[in-house]
DOSELUM-608301 format. One record per residue (C-alpha): x, y, z. Coordinates in steps of 0.25 Angstrom, whole numbers, padded with zeros to 4 digits, always signed. Layout:
BEGIN
XYZ...
***
This chain:
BEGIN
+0196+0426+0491+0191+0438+0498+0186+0453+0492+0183+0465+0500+0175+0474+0491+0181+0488+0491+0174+0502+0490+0173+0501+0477+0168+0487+0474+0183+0481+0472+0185+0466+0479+0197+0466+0487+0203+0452+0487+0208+0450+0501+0213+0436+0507+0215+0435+0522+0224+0426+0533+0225+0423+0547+0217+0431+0558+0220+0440+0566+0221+0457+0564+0220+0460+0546+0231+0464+0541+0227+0467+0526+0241+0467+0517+0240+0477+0505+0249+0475+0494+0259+0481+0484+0260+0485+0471+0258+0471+0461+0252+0464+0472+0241+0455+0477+0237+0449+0490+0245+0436+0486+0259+0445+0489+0252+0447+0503+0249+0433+0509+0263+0430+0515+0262+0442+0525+0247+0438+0526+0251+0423+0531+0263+0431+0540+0252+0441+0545+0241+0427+0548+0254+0420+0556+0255+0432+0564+0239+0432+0569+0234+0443+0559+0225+0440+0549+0234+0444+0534+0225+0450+0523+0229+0452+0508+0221+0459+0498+0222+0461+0483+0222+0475+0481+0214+0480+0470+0218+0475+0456+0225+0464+0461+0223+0451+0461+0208+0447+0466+0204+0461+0469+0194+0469+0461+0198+0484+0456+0188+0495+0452+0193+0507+0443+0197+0517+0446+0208+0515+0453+0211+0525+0469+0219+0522+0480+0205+0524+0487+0201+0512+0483+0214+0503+0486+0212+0508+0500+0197+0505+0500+0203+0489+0496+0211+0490+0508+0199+0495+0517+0190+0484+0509+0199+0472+0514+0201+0478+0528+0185+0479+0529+0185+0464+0525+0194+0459+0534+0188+0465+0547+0187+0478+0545+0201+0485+0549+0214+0479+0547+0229+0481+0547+0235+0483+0532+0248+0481+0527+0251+0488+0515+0264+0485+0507+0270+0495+0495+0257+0500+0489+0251+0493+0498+0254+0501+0510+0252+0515+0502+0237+0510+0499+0237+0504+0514+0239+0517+0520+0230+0524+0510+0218+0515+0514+0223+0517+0529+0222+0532+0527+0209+0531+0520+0203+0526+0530+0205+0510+0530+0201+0503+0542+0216+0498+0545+0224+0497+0557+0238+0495+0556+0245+0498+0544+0257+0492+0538+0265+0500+0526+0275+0490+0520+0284+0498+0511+0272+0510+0505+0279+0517+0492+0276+0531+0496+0285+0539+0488+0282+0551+0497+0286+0559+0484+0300+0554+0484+0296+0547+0470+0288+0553+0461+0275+0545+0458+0272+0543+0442+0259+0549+0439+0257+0543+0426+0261+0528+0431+0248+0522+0435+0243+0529+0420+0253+0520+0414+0251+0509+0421+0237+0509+0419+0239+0512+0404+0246+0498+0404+0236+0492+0412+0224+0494+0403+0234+0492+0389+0234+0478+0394+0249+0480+0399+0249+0476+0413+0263+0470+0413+0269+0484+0408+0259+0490+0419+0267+0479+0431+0281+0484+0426+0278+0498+0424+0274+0498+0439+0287+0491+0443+0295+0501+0436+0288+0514+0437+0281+0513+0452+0289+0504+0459+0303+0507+0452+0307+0494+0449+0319+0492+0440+0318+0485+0427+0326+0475+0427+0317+0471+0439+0304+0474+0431+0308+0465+0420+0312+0453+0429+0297+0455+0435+0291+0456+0422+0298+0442+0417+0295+0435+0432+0282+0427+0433+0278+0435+0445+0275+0449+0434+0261+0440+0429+0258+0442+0443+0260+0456+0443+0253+0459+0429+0239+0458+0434+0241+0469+0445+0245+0478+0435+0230+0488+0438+0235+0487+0452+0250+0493+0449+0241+0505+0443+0233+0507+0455+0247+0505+0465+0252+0518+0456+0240+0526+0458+0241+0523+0472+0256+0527+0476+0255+0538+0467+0245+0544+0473+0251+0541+0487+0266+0546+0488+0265+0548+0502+0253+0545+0511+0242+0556+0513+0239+0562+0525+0227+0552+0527+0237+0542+0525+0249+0547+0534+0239+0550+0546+0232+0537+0547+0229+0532+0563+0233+0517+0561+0247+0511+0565+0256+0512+0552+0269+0503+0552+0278+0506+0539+0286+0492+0536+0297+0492+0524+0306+0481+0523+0321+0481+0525+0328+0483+0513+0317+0488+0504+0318+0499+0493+0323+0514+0498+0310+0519+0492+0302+0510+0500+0311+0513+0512+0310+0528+0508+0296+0528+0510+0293+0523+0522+0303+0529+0530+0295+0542+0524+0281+0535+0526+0284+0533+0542+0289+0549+0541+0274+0553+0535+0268+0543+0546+0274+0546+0558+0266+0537+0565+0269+0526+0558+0280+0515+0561+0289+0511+0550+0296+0497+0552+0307+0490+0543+0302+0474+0541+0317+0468+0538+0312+0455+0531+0304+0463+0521+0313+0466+0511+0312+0474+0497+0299+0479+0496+0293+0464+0502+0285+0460+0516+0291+0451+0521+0279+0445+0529+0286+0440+0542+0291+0453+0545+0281+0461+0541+0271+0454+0550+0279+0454+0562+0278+0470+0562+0263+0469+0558+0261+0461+0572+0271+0469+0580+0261+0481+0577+0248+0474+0577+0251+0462+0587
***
């Protein structure tokens, strides 16, 4: 195991493979580093060196209240730090919309992957009181209802899909990141659309979606590559449905940084 202390005194957990160039693999919504190392080996087998980290309230990572995207992006900018001091990051779902935020805030990073960011750019309109309710639920000592009311009310899901997830024996793993689905609405909430800081940053930016993968999701990265001009957005056909297929995905990371 291995921390990177962050601005305000949180431990990072990180865990790294291979040598090579970093590429440090920010997470989604309801997930820990675990769901990153198959495209950490893919990225080792390729000659990079693949890092995955626990965001904050997650798995063997620290959290200090209160809770700012700030500070997510300081994580990020901790773990580069630790792993030699710049690095390329791929950020998938929420991820990638806190990926580009450290990157605008002045993160040390040098490429930047976006695999499938949520921005809503306004299309949806965000729930101010959701990350209220679900921290209600949090400190009542109902992370479960906090899991589900997530899957429904950020991420859409349908209930019939909600329930078969709730009876499955992956939703135990799922109940401890409860905190974390809190911070994931306070974060796309506050960023529909990328600021100015955001949109104008000087590194390489390459958009990755999957092939098929939901309209939404599709929706907002054709209008992410239109606010970021500069930016190249590149369909990954083995990813599919919101996944990363790490095969795929690492054979554009190398074609952009070989």
């Amino acid at each position: 195991m291995t921390t990177a202390m962050s601005l305000d005194g949180s431990p990072i957990f990180f865990s790294t493979v291979g040598d090579g160039p970093p590429v440090v693999i920010v997470g989604g919504a309801m997930s820990t580093a675990t769901a990153g190392v198959p495209l950490a080996d893919a990225l080792a087998a390729a000659g990079f060196q693949g890092v995955t980290m626990d965001r904050r309230a997650r798995g063997a990572s620290g959290d200090t209240a209160p809770y700012a995207p700030e500070r997510e992006a300081e994580d990020v900018a901790a773990v580069i730090r630790a792993v030699g001091g710049e690095a390329a990051v791929l950020g998938h779902s929420s991820g990638a919309v806190l990926a580009l935020f450290a990157a605008g805030a002045g993160a040390p990073i040098t490429h930047l992957f976006l695999s499938e960011p949520p921005f809503s750019f306004g299309e949806k309109a965000a729930d101010p009181g959701l990350p209220h309710r679900l921290q209600t639920c949090v400190d009542e000592g109902r992370p479960e209802d906090a899991i589900t009311m997530f899957q429904r009310d950020a991420v859409g899901l349908p209930e019939p899909m909600i329930e078969q997830i709730r009876q499955s024996p992956m939703f135990a793993d799922l109940v401890p990141l409860a905190q974390s689905a809190v911070y994931d609405a306070i974060l796309t909430n506050a960023l529909p659309r990328p600021t100015p800081a955001m949109a104008g940053i000087a590194v390489p930016v390459t958009i990755l979606r999957g092939e098929p993968t939901f309209p939404i999701l599709v929706r907002a990265s054709e209008l992410l590559a239109e606010a970021m001009p500069e930016a190249e957005l590149v369909v990954v056909p083995e990813s599919r449905d919101h996944g990363v297929d790490p095969v795929g995905t690492v054979r554009e990371i190398a074609a952009r940084m070989g």
